[in-house]
Each structure stands twice: as structure tokens, then as C-alpha cells.
N, C-alpha and C positions, 0 to 999 in steps of 0.2 A: 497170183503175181499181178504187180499194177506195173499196166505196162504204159501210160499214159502222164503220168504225173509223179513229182517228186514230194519227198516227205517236207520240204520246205514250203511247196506248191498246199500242200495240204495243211499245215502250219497255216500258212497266209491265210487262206480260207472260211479256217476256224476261225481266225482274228476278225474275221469281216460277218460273221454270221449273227451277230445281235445289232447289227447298226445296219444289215443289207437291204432290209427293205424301206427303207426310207427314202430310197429314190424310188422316183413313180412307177416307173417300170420295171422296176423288183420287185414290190409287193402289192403292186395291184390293187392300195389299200382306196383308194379314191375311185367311188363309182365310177366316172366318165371314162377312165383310163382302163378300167375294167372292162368298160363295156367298147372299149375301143381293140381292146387285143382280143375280145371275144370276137368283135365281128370280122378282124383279121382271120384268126386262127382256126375258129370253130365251121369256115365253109370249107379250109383242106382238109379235113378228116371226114373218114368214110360216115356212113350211118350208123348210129349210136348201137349197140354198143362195141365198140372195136377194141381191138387189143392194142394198149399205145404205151410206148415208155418214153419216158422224159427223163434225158442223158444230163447230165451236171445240172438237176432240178433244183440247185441254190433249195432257198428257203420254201421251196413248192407251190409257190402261188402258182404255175402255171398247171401244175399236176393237180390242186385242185379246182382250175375253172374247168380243165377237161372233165374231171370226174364229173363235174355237177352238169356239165352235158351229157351225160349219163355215158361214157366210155369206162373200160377198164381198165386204169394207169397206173403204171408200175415208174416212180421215180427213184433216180440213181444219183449218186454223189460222192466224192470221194472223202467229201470234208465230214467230221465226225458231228461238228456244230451244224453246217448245215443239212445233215441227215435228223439230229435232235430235231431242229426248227420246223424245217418242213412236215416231220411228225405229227407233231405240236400244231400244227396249223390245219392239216389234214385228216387227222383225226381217222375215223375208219371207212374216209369214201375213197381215200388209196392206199396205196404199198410205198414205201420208199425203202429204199437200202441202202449203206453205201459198198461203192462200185468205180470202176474204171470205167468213165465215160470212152476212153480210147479203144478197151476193150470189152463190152457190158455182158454180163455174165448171165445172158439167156442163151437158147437153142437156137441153132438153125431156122428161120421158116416157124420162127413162133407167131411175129407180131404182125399187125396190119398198118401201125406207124411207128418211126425212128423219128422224135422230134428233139431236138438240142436248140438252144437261145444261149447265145456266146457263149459257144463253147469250142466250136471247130478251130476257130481261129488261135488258139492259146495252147495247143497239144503240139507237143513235138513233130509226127508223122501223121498230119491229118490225110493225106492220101489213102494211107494203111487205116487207118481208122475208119472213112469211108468205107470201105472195102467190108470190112467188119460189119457197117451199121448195115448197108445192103444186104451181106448176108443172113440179116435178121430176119427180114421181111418176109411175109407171106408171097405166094402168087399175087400179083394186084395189090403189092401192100404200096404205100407212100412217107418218101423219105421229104420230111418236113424240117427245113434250117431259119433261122433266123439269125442275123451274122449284121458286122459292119464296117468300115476304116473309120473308127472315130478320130476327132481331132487333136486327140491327144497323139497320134500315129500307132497306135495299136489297133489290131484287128485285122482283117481280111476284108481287098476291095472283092467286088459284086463277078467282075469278070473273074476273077481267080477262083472264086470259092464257084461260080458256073465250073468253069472249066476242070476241079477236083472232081464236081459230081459228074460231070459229062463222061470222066474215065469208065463209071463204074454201073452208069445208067444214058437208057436212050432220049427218054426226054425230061428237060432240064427248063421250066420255068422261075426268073429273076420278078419281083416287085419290087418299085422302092416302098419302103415304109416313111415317108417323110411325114406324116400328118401329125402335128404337133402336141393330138390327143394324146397320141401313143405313148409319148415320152413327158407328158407335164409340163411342155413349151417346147418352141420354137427349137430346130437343130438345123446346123450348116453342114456338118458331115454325112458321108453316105451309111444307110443304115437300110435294109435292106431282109425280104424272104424270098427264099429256093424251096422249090417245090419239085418234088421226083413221083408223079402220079404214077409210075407205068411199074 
């Protein structure tokens, strides 16, 4: 049962999954920007190779720069096109499925990271869904988010989406992401990663 997203939500999706990487930071297609979310994302994850899924993994650019830091990544998505694409793009240095990023359909105490990039913000009960991705985790595993209040007024600000993980973990590190590599120019909104090392 998908207990995170509607069959409309999942429609939309699919409609966005052949034109979604065309912004910088969907598909990673521009070295600089590449190498800009690598050197974000690639110092919170433990030593290679760890067990990582990547929750509403769009079109899996980001499942595959983890992979090619030599990790285990198992990408999730609900949409059917962006499960085809991210395939397609990833070839066999990951797994992708589609899945309910609100509820992801591994074990208990399998993984060593829960990482999601806008997606907590857009699920009905991201509380409960936290709650969920924690449950994933290893002893020592690390819940990694990437989130934002864009200016369009969608999203989650930085204190709110702290204070969801703060329910469900003890320590709770905020960065902003403002560096203009990240996103292909300049941004005025807050955009922002959470880090749950413990």
C-alpha cells in the first residue's frame, strides 16, 4: 500500500520525468554542479561502501554519484517514469525501484543512510514518515535530508524540518546550501541540508 502519495501525485511525476533534469540540480548534467553536490554530500556518508537508499530518487542522478563513490544504493520512487529514467541513467552500479518514499519498503536496521532531496516537504505526514526512515537505520547509521522554502512558497523552512528530526533523533545538524554552484546561479530562498549522524 502507498501510504505517502496519491495516484494524481504520481501522474504529475511521470509528466515531469523527460524534461526533469534539465535544471542543474536534477540532473547533475554540468561537471561544476556535479562536483559541487559531491563535495556537499559525499563527506556525510560513512566510508564507502555503506548501505544508502535514496527516497523519491527522481531521475537518480544523485543514486548514481553515491554509487560511483563506491556505496551500495538502492533508489526509491514512486513515479513509474522516474523509476524508467533513473534506470536508464544508472545502469548496474545501482538498484532503483519504485516505492513509497513516506513508507520505503526495506527492514528494520538494514541501512547505514536514509538520504531524501525534496522530498520530506511535499508528503502528507512527514512526521510519521520520519519515524519510518529512522527506523531504517543501522546502529550508527545517518539520516541525511536535503530540503528548502523556495520562493515560489513551497517547501519546508530549515527550523521546521530541524525540529521533525529532532522528535525522532538526538542530534540534529542544519547547513545552509546557498553556494550558487549547487543550483546553476544565484538563489534568494532558503535551501538548506540536515544531518542526523548519531
Amino acid at each position: 500500500m502507498l501510504f505517502g502519495m496519491t495516484k494524481d501525485v504520481r501522474e504529475f511525476w511521470d509528466a515531469q520525468a523527460a524534461s526533469f533534469d534539465e535544471e542543474p540540480d536534477h540532473g547533475l548534467l554540468d561537471p561544476e554542479v556535479r562536483a559541487a553536490w559531491a563535495e556537499v554530500l559525499l563527506p556525510e556518508m560513512p566510508r564507502a561502501p555503506a548501505r544508502v537508499v535514496d527516497l523519491g530518487c527522481g531521475t537518480g542522478s544523485v543514486t548514481l554519484l553515491l554509487a560511483r563513490a563506491g556505496h551500495d544504493v538502492h533508489g526509491v520512487d514512486l513515479s513509474d517514469g522516474m523509476v524508467a529514467a533513473a534506470r536508464a541513467k544508472v545502469g548496474a552500479s545501482a538498484r532503483v525501484s519504485r516505492g513509497d518514499a513516506a513508507d520505503p519498503p526495506f527492514e528494520p536496521t538494514s541501512v547505514d543512510v536514509v538520504f531524501a532531496r525534496h522530498v520530506l516537504w511535499a508528503l502528507p505526514d512527514p512526521d510519521t514518515a520520519v519515524a519510518r526512515w529512522v527506523r531504517l537505520l543501522r546502529p550508527g547509521g545517518r539520516l541525511v535530508l536535503v530540503e528548502g522554502l523556495w520562493s515560489t512558497g513551497s517547501g519546508i523552512s530549515a527550523a521546521r524540518c530541524r525540529d521533525l528530526v529532532g522528535r525522532h533523533r538526538e542530534e540534529v545538524v542544519v547547513k545552509r546550501l546557498d553556494d550558487p554552484g549547487l543550483w546553476g546561479g544565484p538563489i534568494s530562498d532558503e535551501r538548506y541540508l540536515v544531518t542526523s549522524p548519531n
